[in-house]
One Martini backbone bead per residue (centre of mass of N, CA, C, O) as a GRO file, in nm:
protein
  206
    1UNK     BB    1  -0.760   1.054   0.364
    2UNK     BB    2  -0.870   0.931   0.638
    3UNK     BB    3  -0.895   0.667   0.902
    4UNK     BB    4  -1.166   0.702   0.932
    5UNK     BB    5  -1.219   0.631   0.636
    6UNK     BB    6  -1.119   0.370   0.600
    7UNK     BB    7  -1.292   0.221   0.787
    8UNK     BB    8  -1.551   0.227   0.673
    9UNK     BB    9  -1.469   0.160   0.366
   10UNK     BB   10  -1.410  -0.174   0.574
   11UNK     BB   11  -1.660  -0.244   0.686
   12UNK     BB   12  -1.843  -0.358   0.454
   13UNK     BB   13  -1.644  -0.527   0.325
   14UNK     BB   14  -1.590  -0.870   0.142
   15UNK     BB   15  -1.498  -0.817  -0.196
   16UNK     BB   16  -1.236  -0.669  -0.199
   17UNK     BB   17  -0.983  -0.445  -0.315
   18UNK     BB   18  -0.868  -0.119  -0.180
   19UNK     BB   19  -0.652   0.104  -0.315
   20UNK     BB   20  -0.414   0.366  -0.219
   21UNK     BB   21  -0.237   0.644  -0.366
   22UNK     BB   22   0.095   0.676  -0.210
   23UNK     BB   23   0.318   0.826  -0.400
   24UNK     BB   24   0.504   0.531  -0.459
   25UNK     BB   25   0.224   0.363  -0.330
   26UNK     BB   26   0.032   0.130  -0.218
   27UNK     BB   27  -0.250   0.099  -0.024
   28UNK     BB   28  -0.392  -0.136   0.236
   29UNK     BB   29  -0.686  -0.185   0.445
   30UNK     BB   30  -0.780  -0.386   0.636
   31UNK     BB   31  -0.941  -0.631   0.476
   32UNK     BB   32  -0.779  -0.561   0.217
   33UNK     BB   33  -0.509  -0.627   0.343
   34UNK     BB   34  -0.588  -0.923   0.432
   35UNK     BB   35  -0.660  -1.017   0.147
   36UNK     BB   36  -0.370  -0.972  -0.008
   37UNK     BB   37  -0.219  -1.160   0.177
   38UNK     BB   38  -0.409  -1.418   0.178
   39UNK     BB   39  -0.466  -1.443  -0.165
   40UNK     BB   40  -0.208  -1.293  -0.305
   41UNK     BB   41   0.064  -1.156  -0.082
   42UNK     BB   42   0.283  -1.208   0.185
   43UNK     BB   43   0.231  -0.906   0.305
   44UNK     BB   44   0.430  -0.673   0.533
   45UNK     BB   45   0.242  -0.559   0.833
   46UNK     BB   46   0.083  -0.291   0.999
   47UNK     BB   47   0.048  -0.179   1.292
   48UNK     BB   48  -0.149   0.153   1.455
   49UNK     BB   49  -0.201   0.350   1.672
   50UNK     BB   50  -0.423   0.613   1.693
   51UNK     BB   51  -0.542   0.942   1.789
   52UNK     BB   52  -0.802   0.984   1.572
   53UNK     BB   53  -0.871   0.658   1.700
   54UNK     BB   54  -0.862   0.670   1.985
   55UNK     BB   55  -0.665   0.471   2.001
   56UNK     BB   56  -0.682   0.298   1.787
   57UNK     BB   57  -0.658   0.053   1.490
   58UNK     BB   58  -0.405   0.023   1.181
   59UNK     BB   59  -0.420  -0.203   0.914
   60UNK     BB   60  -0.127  -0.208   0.682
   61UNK     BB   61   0.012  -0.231   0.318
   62UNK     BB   62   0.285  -0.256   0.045
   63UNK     BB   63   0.344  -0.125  -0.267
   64UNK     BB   64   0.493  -0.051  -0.556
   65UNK     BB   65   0.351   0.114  -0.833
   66UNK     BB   66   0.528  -0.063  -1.039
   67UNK     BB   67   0.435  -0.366  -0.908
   68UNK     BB   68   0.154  -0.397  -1.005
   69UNK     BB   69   0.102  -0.641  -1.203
   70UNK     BB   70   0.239  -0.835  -0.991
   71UNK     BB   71   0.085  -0.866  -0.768
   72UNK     BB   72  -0.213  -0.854  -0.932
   73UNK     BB   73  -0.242  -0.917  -1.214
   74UNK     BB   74  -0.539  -1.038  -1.320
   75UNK     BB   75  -0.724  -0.895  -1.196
   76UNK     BB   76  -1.038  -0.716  -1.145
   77UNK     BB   77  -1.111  -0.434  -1.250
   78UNK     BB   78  -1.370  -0.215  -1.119
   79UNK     BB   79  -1.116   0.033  -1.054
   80UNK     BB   80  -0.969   0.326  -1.207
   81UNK     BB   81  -0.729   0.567  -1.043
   82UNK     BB   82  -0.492   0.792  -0.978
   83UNK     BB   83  -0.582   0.715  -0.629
   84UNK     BB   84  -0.793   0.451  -0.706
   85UNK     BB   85  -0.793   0.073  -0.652
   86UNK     BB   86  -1.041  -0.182  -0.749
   87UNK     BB   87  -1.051  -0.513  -0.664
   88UNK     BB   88  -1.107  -0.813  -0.677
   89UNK     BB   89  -1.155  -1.080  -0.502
   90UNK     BB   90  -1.135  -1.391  -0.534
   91UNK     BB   91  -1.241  -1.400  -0.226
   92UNK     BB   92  -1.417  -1.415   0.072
   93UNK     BB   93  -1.444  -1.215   0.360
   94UNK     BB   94  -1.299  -1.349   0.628
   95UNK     BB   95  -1.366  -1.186   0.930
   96UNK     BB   96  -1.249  -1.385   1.147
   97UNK     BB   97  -0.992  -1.394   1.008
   98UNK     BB   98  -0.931  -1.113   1.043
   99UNK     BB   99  -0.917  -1.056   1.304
  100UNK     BB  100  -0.718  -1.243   1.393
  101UNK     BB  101  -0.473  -1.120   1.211
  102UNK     BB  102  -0.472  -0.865   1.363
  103UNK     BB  103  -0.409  -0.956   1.614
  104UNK     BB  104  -0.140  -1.132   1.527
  105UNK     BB  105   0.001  -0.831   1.517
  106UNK     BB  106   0.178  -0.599   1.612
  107UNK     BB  107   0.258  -0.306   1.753
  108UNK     BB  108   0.340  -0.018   1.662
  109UNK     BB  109   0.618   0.151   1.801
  110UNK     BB  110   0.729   0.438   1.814
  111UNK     BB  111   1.003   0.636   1.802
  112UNK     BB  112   1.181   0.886   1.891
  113UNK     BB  113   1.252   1.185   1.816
  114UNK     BB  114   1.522   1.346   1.682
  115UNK     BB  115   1.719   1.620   1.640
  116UNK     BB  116   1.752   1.832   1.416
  117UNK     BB  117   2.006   1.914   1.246
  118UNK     BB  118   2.195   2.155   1.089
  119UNK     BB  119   2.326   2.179   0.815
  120UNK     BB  120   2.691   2.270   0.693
  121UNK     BB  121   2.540   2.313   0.413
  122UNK     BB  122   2.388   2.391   0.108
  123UNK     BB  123   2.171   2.298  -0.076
  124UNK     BB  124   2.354   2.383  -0.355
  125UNK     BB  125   2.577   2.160  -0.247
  126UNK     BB  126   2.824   1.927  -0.300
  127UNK     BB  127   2.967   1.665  -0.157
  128UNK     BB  128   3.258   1.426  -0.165
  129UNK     BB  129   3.073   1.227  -0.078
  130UNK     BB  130   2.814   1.233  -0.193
  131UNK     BB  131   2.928   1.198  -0.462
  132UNK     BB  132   3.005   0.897  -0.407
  133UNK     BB  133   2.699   0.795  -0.349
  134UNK     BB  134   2.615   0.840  -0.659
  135UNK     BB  135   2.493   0.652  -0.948
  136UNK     BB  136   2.503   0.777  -1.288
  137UNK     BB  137   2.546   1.068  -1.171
  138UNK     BB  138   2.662   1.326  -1.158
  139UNK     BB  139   2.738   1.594  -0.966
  140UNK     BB  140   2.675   1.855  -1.119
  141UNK     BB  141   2.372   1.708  -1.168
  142UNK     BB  142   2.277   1.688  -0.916
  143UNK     BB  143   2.300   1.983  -0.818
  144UNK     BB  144   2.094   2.092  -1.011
  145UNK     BB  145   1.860   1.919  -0.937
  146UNK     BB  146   1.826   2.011  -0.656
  147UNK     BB  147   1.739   2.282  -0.748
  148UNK     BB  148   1.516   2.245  -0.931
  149UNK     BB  149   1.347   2.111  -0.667
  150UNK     BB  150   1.363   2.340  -0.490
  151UNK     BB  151   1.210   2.528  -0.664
  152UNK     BB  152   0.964   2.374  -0.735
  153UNK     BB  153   0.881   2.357  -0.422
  154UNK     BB  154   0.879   2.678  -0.362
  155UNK     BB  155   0.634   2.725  -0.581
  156UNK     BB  156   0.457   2.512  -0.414
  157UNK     BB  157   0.129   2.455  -0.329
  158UNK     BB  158   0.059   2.204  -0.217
  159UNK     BB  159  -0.037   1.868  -0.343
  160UNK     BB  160  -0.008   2.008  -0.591
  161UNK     BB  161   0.064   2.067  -0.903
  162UNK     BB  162   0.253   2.317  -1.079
  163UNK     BB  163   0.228   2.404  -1.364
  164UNK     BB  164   0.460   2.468  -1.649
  165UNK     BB  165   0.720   2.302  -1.912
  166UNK     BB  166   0.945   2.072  -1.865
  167UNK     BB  167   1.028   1.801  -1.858
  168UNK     BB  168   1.226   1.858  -1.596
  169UNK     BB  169   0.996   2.008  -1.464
  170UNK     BB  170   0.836   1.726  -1.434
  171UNK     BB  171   1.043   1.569  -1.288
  172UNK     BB  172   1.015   1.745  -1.043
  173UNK     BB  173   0.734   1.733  -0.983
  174UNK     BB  174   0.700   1.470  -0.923
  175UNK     BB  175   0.891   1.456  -0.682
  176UNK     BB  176   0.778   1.673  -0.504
  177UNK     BB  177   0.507   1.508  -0.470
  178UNK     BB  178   0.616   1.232  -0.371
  179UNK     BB  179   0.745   1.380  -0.097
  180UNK     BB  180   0.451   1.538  -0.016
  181UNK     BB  181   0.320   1.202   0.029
  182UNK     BB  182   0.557   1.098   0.203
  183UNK     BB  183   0.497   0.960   0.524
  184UNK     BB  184   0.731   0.832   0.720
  185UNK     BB  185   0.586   0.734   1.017
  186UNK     BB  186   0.417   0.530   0.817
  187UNK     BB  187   0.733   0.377   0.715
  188UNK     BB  188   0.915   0.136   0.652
  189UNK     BB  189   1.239   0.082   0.593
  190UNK     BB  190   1.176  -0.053   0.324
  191UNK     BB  191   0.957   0.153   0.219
  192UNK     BB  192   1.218   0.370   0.203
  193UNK     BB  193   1.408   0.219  -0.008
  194UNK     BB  194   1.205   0.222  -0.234
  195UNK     BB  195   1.169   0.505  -0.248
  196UNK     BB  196   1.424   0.600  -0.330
  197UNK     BB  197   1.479   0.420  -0.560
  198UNK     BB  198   1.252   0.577  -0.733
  199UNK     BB  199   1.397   0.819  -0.750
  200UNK     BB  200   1.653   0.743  -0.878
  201UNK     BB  201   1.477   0.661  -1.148
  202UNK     BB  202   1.419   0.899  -1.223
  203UNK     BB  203   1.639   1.064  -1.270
  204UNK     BB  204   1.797   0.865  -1.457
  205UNK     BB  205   1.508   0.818  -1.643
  206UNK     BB  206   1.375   1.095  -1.767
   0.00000   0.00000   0.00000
């Protein structure tokens, strides 16, 4: 779905949370995020000036998509789909409150994106940083699964899953998914940092 697609499905809500699953996390807009956050849990919002909403504004919030229970606990599931999560609000969509919220929010102001420079490694090596960097699992298998992902990644057309396979070759599809559906620019920090976390929890337990 595009932000206008958010944008229309959330003009109309008065009692509803709508979630979609991006990647490795739920994410609610406009009023759905309103609701989320005061009836809910007080989830930091983000709010972003779009060039597709012609400079408009949108603001959303999220948590990953393992706390789904913690989060919402017992809400009335109305509707569930693997992308697609609609829960009843406990109460009706206060608009002027949502309003006044949305307005004191501040605008994310995008950072300049810096040149990637070209790794001085292949990707198929692990130096003796990296190696030190990741717990739980060795050298030699985080090398292999790097491969893995990375095979599968180029075997790979578009945003759907491909083929099938073996169960750690189903954790690597899942892993390129996770990735692909990733949108960096616009997740915060913490919410890049649970996103790693999740990730190397696929590894370790898959």
């Amino acid at each position: 779905m595009t932000s206008r697609d958010f944008i229309t499905a959330e003009a109309s809500n008065t009692d509803r949370i709508i979630l979609y699953r991006e990647g490795l996390f739920w994410k609610a807009y406009e009023r759905s995020a309103y609701a989320l956050c005061s009836q809910i849990r007080p989830l930091k919002p983000t709010r972003k000036v779009l060039k597709t909403l012609d400079g408009g504004d949108l603001i959303s919030v999220g948590f990953p998509s393992a706390s789904e229970s913690a989060v919402l606990g017992d809400l009335e599931r109305l509707e569930v789909a693997s992308d697609r999560l609609v829960a009843a609000a406990p109460q009706p969509i206060d608009i002027e409150a949502f309003s006044a919220w949305k307005a004191s929010v501040p605008v994310k102001v995008p950072a300049p994106r810096k040149p990637v420079e070209p790794a001085a490694d292949s990707a198929d090596t692990v130096s003796d940083a990296s190696a030190d960097s990741g717990r739980g699992v060795s050298a030699p298998v985080r090398a292999s699964w790097l491969r893995r992902v990375l095979r599968v990644f180029r075997s790979c057309e578009g945003p759907e899953v491909c083929g099938e396979g073996s169960s750690e070759d189903d954790t690597a599809r899942r892993i390129v998914r996770s990735l692909k559906d990733f949108n960096l620019a616009d997740k915060t920090p913490m919410e890049c940092m649970l996103f790693i976390s999740e990730l190397k929890n696929m590894l370790v337990n898959r």
